[in-house]
C-alpha positions in Angstrom: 26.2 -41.1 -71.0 24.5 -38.9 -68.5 26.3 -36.1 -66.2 23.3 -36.3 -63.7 24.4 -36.4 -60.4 22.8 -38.1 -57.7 23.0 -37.9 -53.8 21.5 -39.8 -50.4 18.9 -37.7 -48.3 19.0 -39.2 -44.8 17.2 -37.5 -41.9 13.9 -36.0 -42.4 9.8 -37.3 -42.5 10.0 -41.5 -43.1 7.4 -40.8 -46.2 10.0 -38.9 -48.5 9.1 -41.0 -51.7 12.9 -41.3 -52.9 16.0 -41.3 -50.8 18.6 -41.3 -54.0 17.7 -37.8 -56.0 19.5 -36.0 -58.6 21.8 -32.7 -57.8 21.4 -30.1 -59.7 24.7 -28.4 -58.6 27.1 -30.8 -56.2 27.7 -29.7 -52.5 24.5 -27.1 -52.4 21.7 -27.5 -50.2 19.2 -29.6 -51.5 15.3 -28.3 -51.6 12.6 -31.1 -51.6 8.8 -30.2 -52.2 7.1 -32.4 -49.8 3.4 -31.7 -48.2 2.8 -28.0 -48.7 6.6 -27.2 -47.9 10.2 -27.5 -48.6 12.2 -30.5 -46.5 15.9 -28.7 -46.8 19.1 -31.1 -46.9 22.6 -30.3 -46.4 25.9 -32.1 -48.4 27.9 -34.0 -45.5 31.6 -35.1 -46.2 30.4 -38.7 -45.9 29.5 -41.3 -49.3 27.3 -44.1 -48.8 27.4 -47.9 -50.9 24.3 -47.6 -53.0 22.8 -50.0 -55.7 23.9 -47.0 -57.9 27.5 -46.8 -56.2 29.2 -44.6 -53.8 26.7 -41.1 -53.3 27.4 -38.0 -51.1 25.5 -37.8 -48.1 22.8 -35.1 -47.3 21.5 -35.0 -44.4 17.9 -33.3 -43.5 18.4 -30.2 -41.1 15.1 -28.2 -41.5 11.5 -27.6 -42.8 9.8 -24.2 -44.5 6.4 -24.1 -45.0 4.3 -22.7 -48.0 2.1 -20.0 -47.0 -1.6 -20.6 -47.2 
């Protein structure tokens, strides 16, 4: 039995390669490396029906680039 967590990212670029991701710590913002920068996600109240059950929402509020 595993104690990974797992959340919906909604909002953000369409090519995000996964949409269910694990969470490191529940209710945190969420950092995802994607095209020389960081797509950031924040935890919503909401859940959403899954294949893999009820999730918590995050929801994609900004985008930091890497420098270079």
């Amino acid at each position: 039995m595993t104690n990974e967590t797992k959340a919906v990212l909604v909002g953000g670029p369409d090519e995000l390669p996964e949409r269910i991701v694990s969470v490191t710590t529940p209710g945190l913002d969420i950092k995802i490396p994607f095209r020389g920068g960081y797509e950031h996600f924040r935890a919503t109240p909401r859940q959403q029906e899954t294949a893999e059950g009820s999730l918590p929402v995050y929801e994609w509020w900004e985008r930091t680039e890497l420098p270079g």
